[in-house]
C-alpha positions in Angstrom: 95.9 87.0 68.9 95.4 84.3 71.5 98.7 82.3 72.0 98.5 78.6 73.1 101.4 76.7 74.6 101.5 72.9 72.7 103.3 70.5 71.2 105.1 70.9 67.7 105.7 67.9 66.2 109.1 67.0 64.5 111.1 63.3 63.8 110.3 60.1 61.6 108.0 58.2 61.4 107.8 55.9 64.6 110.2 57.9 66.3 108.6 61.5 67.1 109.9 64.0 68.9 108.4 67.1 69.7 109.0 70.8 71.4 106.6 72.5 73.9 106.3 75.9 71.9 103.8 79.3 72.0 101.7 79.5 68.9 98.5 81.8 67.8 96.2 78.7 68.6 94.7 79.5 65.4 98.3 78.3 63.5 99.0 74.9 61.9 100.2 72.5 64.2 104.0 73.1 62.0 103.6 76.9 62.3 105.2 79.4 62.9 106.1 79.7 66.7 106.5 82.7 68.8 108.6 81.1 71.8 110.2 77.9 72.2 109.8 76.4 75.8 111.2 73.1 76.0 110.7 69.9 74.4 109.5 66.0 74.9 111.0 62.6 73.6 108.3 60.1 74.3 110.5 57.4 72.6 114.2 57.4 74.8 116.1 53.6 75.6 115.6 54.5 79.2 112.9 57.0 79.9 110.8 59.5 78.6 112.6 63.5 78.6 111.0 66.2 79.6 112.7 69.4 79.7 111.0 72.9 79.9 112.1 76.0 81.2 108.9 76.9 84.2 110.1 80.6 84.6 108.9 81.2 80.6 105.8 78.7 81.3 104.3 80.7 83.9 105.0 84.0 83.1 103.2 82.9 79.5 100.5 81.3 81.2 99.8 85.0 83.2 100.1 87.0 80.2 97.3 84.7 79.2 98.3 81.6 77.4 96.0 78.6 76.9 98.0 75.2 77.4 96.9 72.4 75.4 95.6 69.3 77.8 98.4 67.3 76.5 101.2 69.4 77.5 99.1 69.9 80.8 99.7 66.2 81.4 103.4 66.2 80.5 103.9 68.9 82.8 102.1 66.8 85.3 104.2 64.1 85.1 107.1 66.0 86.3 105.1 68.0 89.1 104.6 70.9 88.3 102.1 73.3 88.4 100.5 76.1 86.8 
């Protein structure tokens, strides 16, 4: 099994919200999830949230983790790195 750290997607319509979660990249995008990471409101009144916890991230990403290009560039956006 090859786990992937991405977006899960949950909300209404025109107001998404999602969680940055570990999957088997080969799971529906609504799967099941191993780990729950953090999560991301793109619509907010004042800003964008971002909230992640980086000590799970990394040590996912050096057991081998794939993360999704999206949740690359949210990560990005509050400077941090992999």
């Amino acid at each position: 099994m090859s786990a992937a750290i991405r977006l899960k997607k949950f909300g209404t319509k025109k107001r998404p919200y999602y969680r940055i979660v570990v999957m088997d990249k080969r799971s529906a995008r609504n799967g099941k999830t191993i780990e729950e990471l953090g999560f991301y409101h793109p619509i907010d009144a004042e800003e964008q949230q971002i909230s992640f916890d980086a000590d799970k991230m990394r040590s996912w990403v050096q057991n081998g983790a794939i993360v999704s290009d999206t949740v690359r560039s949210i990560l990005n956006r509050k400077n941090f790195s992999l």
